[in-house]
C-alpha positions in Angstrom: 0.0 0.0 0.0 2.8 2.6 1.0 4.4 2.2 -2.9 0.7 2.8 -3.9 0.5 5.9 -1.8 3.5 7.4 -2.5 3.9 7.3 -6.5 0.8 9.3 -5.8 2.7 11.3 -3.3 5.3 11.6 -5.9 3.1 12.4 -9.1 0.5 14.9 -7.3 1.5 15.9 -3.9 -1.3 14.2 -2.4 -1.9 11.0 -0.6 -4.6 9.5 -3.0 -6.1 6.4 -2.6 -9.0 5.3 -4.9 -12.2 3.7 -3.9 -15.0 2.4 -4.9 -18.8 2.6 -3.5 -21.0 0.8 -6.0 -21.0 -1.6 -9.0 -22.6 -1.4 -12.2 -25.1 1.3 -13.5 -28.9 1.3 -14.1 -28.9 3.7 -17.2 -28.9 2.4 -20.4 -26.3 5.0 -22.6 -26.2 3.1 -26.0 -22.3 3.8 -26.2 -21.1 1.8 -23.0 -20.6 -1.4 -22.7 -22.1 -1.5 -18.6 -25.8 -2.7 -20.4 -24.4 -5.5 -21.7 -23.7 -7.1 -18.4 -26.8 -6.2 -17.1 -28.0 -3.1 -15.4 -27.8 -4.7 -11.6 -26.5 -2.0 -9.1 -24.8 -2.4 -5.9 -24.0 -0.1 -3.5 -21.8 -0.1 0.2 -23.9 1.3 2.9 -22.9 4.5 3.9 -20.9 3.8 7.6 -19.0 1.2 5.2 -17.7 3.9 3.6 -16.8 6.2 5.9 -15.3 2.8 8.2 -13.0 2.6 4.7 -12.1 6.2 4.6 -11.3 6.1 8.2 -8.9 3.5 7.9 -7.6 5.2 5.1 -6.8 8.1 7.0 -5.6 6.6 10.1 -3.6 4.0 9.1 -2.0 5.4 5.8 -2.6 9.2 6.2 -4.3 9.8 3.0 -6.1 13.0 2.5 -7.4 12.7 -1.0 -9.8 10.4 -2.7 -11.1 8.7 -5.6 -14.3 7.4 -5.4 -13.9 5.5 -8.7 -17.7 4.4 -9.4 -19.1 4.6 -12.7 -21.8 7.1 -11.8 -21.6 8.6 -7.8 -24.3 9.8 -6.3 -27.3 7.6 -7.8 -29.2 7.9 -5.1 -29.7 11.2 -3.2 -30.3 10.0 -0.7 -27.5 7.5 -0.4 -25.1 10.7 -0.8 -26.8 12.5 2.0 -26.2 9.6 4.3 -22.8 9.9 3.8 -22.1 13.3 3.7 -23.7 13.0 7.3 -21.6 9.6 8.6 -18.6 11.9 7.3 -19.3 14.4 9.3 -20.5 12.7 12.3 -17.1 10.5 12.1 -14.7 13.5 11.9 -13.1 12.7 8.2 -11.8 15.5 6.6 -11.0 14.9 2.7 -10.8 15.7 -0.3 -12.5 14.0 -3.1 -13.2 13.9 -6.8 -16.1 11.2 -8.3 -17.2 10.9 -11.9 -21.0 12.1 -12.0 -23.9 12.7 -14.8 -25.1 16.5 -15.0 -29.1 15.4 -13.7 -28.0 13.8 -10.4 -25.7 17.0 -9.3 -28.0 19.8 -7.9 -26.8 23.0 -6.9 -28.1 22.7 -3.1 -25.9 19.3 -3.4 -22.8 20.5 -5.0 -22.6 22.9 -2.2 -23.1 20.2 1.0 -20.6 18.3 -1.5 -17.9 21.2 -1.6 -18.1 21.7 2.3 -17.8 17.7 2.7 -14.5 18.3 0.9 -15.1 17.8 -3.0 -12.8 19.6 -5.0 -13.0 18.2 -8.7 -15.6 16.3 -10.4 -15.8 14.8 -14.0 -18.9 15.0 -15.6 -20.3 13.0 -18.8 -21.3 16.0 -20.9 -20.6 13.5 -24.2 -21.9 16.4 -26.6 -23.3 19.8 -27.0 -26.0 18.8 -29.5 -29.2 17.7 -28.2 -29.7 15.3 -30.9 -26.2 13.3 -30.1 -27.4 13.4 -26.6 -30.6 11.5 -27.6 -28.4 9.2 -30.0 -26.6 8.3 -27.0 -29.4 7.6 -24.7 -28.3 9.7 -22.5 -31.2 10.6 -20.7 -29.9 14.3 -20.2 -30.4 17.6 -21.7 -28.3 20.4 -22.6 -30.3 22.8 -20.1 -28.6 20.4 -17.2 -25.0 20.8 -18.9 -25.7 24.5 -18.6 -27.0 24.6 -14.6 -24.8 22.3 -13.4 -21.5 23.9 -15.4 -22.4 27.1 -14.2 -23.4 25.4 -10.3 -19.9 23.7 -10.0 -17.9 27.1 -11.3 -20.2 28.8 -8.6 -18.7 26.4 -5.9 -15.1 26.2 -6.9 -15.5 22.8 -7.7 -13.2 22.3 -10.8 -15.1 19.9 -14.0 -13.5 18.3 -16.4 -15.6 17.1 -19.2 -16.2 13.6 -21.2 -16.6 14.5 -24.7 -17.4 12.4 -28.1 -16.9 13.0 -31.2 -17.6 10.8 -33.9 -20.0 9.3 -32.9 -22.6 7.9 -35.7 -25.0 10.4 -36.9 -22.9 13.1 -35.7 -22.3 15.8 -38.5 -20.4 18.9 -38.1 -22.8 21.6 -37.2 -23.4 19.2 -33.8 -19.3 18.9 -33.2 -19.4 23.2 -33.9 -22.4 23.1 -31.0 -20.3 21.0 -28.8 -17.5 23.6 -29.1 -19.7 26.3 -28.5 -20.4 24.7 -25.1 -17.6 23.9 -24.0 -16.2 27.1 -24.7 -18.6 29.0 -22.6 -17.5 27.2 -20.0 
């Protein structure tokens, strides 16, 4: 674990451990392969967690982590439970998760930001509408906007997973993806 930790150390500055809260992932985006193994999701309790962050902590002094899930934060309510065992244990963190731009709401990105998150990476895929509806995404580009806009309001830096080239894309939708991404 300590040569894990330290090329970390080494590489970022930070003692970064990664770690994962759930399995699998009940959308259905046509371009990932999570469908084809079925959509079951699994997820740790909450005081798991935080027992695994803990130990983290204490017995290898990390202060940053990965939460490495496919999508964190399906469940609201799930995230609220453990921003609360977090807090009621003491942990002090920072964090970065991948996330979709519907499940991240300004009133959470800010108990998020307090609890310690600092960067978050957020499937955007595209700035056309249509390739978002190719895609299955479930999402529209209204949400891109809010929730851009709600994590620059909280300091929370975004990084964005884009496509291009996907089928049925044509230029005038890779010019609108651009055009968002710019803005932001």
């Amino acid at each position: 674990m300590e040569r894990y930790l330290g090329e970390w150390e080494r590489r970022t500055g930070e003692r970064r451990a990664a770690v994962l809260t759930s399995r699998g992932c009940p959308f259905d985006c046509s371009w990932c392969s999570k469908p084809t193994f079925g959509r079951t999701f699994r997820q740790q309790s909450p005081e798991r967690v935080v027992a695994e962050l803990r130990t983290l902590q204490e017995r290898y002094r990390v202060d940053y982590v990965r939460f490495c899930d496919d999508v964190f934060g399906i469940s609201r309510a799930w995230i609220e439970r453990l921003l609360d065992a977090m807090a009621d244990a003491g942990l002090h963190l920072q964090f970065e998760c991948l996330a979709r731009v519907d499940l991240l709401k300004p009133d959470l990105l800010h108990r998020l930001r307090a609890a310690g998150l600092a960067r978050v990476y957020v499937g955007v895929e595209s700035g056309s509408q249509k390739m978002l509806d190719l895609m299955n995404r479930g999402t529209h580009l209204a949400q891109v906007e809010r929730t851009a806009a709600a994590l620059r309001a909280e300091g929370i830096r975004q990084f964005w997973f884009l496509m291009l080239g996907y089928p049925g894309e044509t230029l005038e939708d890779i010019e609108a993806t651009l055009r968002l991404f710019r803005r932001f």
